[in-house]
N, C-alpha and C positions, 0 to 999 in steps of 0.2 A: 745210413745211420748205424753206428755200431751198438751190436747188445752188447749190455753191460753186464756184468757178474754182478755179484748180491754178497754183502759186506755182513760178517759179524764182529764187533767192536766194542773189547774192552777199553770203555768210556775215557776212563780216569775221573777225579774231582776237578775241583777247578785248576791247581799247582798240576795237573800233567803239563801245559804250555812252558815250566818251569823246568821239566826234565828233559835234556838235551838228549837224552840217548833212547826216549819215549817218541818224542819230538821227528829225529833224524827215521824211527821207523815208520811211523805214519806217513812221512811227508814221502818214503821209499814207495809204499806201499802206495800212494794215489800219483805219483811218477809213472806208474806200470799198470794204471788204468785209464779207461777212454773217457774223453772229456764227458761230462753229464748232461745234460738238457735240461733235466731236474734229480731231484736227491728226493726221495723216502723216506725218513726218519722215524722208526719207531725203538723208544726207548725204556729203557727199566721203569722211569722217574713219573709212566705217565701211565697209569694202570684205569682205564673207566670203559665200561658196558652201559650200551651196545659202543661199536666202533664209531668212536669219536676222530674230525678230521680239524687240524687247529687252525690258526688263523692262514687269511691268503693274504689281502693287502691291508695294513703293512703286517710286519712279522715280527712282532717284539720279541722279547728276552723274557725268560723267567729264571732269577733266581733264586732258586728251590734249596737254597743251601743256609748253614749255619756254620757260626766262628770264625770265618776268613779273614784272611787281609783285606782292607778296603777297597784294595786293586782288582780284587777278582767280583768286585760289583759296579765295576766301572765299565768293564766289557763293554762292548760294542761290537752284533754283526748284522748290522743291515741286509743280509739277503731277496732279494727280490720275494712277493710270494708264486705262489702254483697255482690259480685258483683252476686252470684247465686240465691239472694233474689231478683235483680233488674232484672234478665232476667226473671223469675218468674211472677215476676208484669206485665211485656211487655207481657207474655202468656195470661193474666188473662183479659187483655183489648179487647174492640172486634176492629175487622182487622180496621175501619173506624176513630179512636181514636189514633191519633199520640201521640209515648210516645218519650218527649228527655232525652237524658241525657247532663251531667255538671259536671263538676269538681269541684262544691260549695262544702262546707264544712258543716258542724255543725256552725247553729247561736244560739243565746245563750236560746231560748226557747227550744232546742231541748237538749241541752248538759247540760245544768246548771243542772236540775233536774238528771239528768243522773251520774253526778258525784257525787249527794248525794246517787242514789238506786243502781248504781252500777259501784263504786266510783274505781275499780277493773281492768275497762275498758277490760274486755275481753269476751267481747260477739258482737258479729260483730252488727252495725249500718247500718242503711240508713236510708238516710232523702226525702222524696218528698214533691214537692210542692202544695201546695193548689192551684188548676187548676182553681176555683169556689168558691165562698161564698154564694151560694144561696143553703138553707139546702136540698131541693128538691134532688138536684145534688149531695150533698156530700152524704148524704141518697144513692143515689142509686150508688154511687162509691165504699164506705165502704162497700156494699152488695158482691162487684166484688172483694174484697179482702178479706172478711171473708174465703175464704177457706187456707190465708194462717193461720188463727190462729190455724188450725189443722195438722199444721206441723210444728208447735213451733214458731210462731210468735205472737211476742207482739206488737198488733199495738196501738199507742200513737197519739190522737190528741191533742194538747199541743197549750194551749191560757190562757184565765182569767176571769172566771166568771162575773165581771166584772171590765170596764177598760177606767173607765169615767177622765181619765188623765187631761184631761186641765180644768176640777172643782174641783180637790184638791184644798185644800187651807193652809195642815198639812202635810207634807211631813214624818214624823216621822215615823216609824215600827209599833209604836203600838197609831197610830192616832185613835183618833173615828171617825168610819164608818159614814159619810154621810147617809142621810137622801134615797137617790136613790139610794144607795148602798145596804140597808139593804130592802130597799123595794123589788128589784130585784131579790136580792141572795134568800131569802124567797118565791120568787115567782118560781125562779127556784129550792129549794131544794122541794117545793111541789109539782111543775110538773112532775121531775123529778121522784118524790118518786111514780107516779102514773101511769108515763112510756104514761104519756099525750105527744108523738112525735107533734102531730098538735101542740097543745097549744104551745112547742116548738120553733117549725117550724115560727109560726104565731110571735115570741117574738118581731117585731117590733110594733104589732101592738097591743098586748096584755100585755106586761111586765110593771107593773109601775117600775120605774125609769128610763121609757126612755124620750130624747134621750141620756141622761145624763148617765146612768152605759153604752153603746156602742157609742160614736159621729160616731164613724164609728167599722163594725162587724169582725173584721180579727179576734177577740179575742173572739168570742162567735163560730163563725161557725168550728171551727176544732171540739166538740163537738157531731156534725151531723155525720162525719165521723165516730166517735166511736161508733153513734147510729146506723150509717147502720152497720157496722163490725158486729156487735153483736149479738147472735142466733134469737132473737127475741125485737126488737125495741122497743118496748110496755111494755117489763119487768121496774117492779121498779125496779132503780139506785140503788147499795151498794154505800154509798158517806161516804168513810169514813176519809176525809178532808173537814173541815171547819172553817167557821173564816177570820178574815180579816187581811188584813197588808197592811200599809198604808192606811187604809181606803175602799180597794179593796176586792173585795171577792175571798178567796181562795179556794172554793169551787172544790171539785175533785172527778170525779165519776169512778165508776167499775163495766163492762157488761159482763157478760158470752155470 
């Protein structure tokens, strides 16, 4: 069984399935990974303490969004669920560390991307919750679940490079990036490229275009998770998504 690398993934809203040149990078980017056994999903959209694990059989949809077109509530992705991925997980925590579960579904950070890389829906899911946004924590969580990417899991922290929402001012697909947009994204493809975790870690205090590319972090820290997951934290990022939409950075890394 091959290990898998550990996914960090600027989400999109629901209209990513609509960008062709968003579209043609993801579907690039799970071409040049080993099939999964199961998928991980922890995403911006689902923030609850202690570590909440979602539903196993079956595995609905939640759509967590507002003002769409009709179409993007029409979705459909039946996924198989995990439920031996999520007892799994409960072994992997130590005995002082309450794990619950829920019969939440897939909300659309977690699914949306999911029906572009494996639009097939047959590979079993589960989605957990982001327990914590402090990268310290999610660092040493993703260290507690790296052992399952050696048994075919592909774990997915799923948010947005950035996601300075209430300073648009161009709502368009292919807006031009903001000024704290591209300061940021550039600040994190260089961190990243140098496998600078502190410099990371520190991004409130260190990232120009803050507070502006995060008013608030639910969409940077899943990120941290993918950094503990990963054999070694320190390694330069393969990021082989980038670029912006709407003005946002879609920036998407890849850690062995």
């Amino acid at each position: 069984m091959s290990t898998m690398p550990a996914l960090f993934l600027s989400h999109g809203a629901p209209p990513l399935v609509d960008s062709p040149a968003w579209v043609a990078q993801l579907r690039e980017l799970t071409a040049g990974l080993p099939r999964p056994r199961a998928i991980l999903m922890a995403s911006a959209h689902w923030e609850s303490a202690p570590l909440m694990l979602g539903a196993t059989e079956p595995v609905p949809l939640v759509y967590d969004f507002g003002g769409f077109a009709r179409k993007y509530y029409e979705v459909e992705y039946r996924a198989p669920g995990a439920p031996a991925l999520a007892d799994r997980i409960q072994k992997l925590m130590p005995d002082n560390e309450h794990v619950a579960r829920t019969n939440r579904g897939l909300d659309h950070g977690a699914y949306v991307p999911l029906t572009v890389m494996y639009p097939d829906a047959d590979i079993p899911v589960l989605q957990m919750s982001l327990p914590t946004l402090e990268p310290d924590r999610l660092l040493d969580l993703g260290r507690r679940l790296a052992p399952l990417r050696e048994e075919g899991v592909l774990i997915v922290g799923s948010g947005f490079t950035t996601h300075g929402l209430p300073f648009l001012r161009d709502w368009r697909p292919d807006a031009a990036a903001p000024g704290w947009s591209r300061d940021f994204d550039a600040w994190a493809a260089d961190t990243l490229s140098r496998g600078a975790v502190d410099e990371l870690a520190d991004f409130r205090r260190r990232a120009p275009g803050m507070p502006y590319a995060h008013p608030t972090i639910e969409h940077f820290a899943p990120m941290f998770l993918t950094l503990g997951a990963s054999s070694n934290p320190e390694q330069p990022a393969d990021q082989p998504i980038d670029g912006f939409w709407m003005g946002l950075s879609k920036r998407s890394f890849v850690v062995a």
